[in-house]
C-alpha positions in Angstrom: 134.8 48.7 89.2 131.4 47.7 89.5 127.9 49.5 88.9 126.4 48.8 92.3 122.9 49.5 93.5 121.0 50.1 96.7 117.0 50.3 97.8 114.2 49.7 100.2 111.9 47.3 98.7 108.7 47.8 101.5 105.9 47.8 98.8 104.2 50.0 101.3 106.8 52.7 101.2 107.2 54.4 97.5 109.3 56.9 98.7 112.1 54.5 100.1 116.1 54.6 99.4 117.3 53.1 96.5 120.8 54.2 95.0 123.2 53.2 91.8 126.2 54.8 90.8 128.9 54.8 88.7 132.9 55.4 89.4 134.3 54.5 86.5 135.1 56.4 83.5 135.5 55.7 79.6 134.9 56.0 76.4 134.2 60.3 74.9 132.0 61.7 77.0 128.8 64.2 75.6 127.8 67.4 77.4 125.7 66.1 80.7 123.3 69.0 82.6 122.0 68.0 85.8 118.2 70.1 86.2 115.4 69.8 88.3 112.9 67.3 87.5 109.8 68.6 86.1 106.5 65.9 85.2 107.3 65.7 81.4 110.6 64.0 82.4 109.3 61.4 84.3 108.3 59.1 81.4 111.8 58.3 80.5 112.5 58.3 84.2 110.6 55.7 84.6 112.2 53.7 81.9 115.7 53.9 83.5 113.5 53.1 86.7 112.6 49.6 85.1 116.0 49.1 83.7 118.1 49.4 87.4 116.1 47.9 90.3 113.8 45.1 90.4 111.1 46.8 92.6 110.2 50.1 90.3 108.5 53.3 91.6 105.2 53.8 89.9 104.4 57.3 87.8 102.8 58.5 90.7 104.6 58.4 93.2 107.7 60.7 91.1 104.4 63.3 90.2 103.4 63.2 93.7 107.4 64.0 95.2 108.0 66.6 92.4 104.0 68.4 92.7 103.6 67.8 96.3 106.5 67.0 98.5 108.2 70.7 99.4 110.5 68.6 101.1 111.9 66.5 98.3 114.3 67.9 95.5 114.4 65.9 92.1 117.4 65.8 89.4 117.8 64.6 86.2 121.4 64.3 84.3 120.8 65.2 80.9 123.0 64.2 77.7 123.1 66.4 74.6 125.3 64.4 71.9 126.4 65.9 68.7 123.8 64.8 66.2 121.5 63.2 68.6 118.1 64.0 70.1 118.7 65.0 74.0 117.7 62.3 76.4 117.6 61.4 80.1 120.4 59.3 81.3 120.3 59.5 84.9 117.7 61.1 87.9 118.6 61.7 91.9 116.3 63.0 94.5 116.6 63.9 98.5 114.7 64.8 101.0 116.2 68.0 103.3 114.0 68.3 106.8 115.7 70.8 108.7 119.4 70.2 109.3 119.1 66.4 108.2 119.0 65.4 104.0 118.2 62.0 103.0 119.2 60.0 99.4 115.8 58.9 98.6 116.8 57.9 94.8 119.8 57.7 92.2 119.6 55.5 88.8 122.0 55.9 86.1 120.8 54.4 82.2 122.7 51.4 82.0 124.5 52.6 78.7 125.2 55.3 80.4 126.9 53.7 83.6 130.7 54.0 84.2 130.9 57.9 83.1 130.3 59.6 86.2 127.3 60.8 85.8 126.0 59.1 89.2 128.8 61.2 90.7 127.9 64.4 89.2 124.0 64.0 90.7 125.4 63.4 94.0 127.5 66.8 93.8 124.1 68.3 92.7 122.4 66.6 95.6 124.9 67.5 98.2 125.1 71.3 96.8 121.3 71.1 97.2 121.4 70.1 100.8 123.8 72.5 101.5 121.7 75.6 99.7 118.8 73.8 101.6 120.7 74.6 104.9 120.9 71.3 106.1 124.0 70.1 107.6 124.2 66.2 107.1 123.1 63.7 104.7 121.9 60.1 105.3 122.0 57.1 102.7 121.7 53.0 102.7 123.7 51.3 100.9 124.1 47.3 100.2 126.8 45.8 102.2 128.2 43.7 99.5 128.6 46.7 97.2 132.0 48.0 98.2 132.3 49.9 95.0 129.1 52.5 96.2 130.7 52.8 99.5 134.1 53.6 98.3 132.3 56.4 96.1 130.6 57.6 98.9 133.7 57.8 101.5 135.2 60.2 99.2 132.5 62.4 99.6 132.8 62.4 103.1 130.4 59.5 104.4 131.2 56.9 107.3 129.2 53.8 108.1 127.4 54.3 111.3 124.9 51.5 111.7 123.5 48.5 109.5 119.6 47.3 108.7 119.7 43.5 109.0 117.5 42.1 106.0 116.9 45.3 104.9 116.5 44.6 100.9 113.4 42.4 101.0 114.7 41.1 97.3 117.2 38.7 98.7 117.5 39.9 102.2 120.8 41.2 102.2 121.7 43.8 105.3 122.0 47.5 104.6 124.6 50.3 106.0 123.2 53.4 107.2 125.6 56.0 105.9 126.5 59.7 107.1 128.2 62.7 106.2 128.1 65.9 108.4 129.3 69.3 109.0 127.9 69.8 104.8 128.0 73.4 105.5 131.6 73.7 106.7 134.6 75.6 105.5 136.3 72.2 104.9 133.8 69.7 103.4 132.9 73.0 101.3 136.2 73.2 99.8 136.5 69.3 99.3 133.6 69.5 97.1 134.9 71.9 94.7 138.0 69.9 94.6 136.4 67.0 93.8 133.8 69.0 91.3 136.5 70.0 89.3 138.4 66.7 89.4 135.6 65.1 87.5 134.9 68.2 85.7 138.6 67.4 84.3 138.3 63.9 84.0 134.3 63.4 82.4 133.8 66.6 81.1 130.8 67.1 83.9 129.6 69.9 85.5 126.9 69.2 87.6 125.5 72.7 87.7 
C-alpha cells in the first residue's frame, strides 16, 4: 500500500492539518518509543518536516505549540537500533478542547515509512485524547489517498463531510473524518486489540 499524506496549506494558518502514515510493514523492526515532544527534538523534526509535505511548518511555530499551546499535545516516535545513535523517525500532535480532539500533524521519516510507526502515534494520540477526556477526534484527509482512510476506518473513523479545494498545492478536496464515543467500553477495548496486534506484528508499543 501506499505512504499517503494529508494538510492544510493556508500560509496564514501554521497550526493547520497535515497527516502521513504508514500501513505497511517489513523488513526487522528496532525498538520505537513514542514520548512527548520537548524543544531539543524539534530540529530533527523539522527535517522529517521538509522531507514529507511541500508546505513545511517553521521552528516556531512547533516551539510555540509545545511552550505555549495547553491545548496541543506533541509526540515523537523514537528508534533505538542496536549499534546506532537514537534518532527521530516520526512526530504527531492534537489538539483536545473539551470533548472534541483534533489531528493537527503526523509525519513519518521516509526511510522509516511502511513499519507502523504512523500507526503507533495515532494509538498514542487517541490514548491521549482519551486521558484528555475528550470524546471524539476530528482529521482531513486527501480524497485520493484511500490507503490513510482505510487506516483510519480501523480505528473507528467515518467520512462525514468534504472541503472542496482544500489543499491549496494542487487543489484537491479534503474529507473531514470522525470518530466518537473514544471513551467507551467498546472503542476502549478495540484499541487494545488493535495495540497488541501491531505490538505482535512491528514489535511497537506506543507507550
Amino acid at each position: 500500500m501506499e505512504v499517503y499524506c494529508a494538510r492544510n496549506d493556508d500560509a496564514s494558518q501554521f497550526r493547520a492539518l497535515k497527516t502521513e502514515l504508514d500501513p505497511t510493514s517489513m523488513g526487522p523492526e528496532p525498538r520505537i518509543r513514542i514520548e512527548r515532544m520537548s524543544i531539543l527534538d524539534v530540529r530533527p523534526v523539522l527535517h522529517i518536516e521538509a522531507l514529507s509535505f511541500p508546505t513545511q511548518w517553521p521552528a516556531n511555530a512547533f516551539l510555540g505549540e509545545i511552550n505555549d499551546n495547553k491545548l496541543a499535545r506533541y509526540f515523537v516516535a523514537r528508534a533505538d537500533t542496536p549499534n546506532v545513535a537514537e534518532e527521530i523517525v516520526g512526530y504527531g500532535g492534537i489538539w483536545v478542547v473539551l470533548e472534541d480532539a483534533h489531528v493537527t500533524t503526523v509525519a513519518v521519516h521516509p526511510d522509516w515509512r511502511g513499519r507502523g510507526i504512523g500507526e503507533a502515534l495515532i494509538i498514542r494520540m487517541l490514548r491521549e485524547t482519551i486521558t484528555g477526556g475528550a470524546s471524539w477526534m476530528t482529521l482531513e484527509v486527501r480524497r485520493s489517498n484511500i490507503a490513510a482512510q482505510r487506516l483510519y476506518g480501523k480505528y473507528g473513523f467515518t467520512i462525514v463531510s468534504t472541503r472542496r479545494g482544500y489543499y491549496s498545492d494542487d487543489g484537491e478536496d479534503a474529507f473531514v473524518m470522525w470518530a466518537g464515543n473514544l471513551r467507551g467500553d467498546l472503542f476502549r477495548s478495540r484499541l487494545k486489540t488493535l495495540e497488541r496486534e501491531l505490538a505482535s506484528k512491528n514489535g511497537i508499543r506506543p507507550q
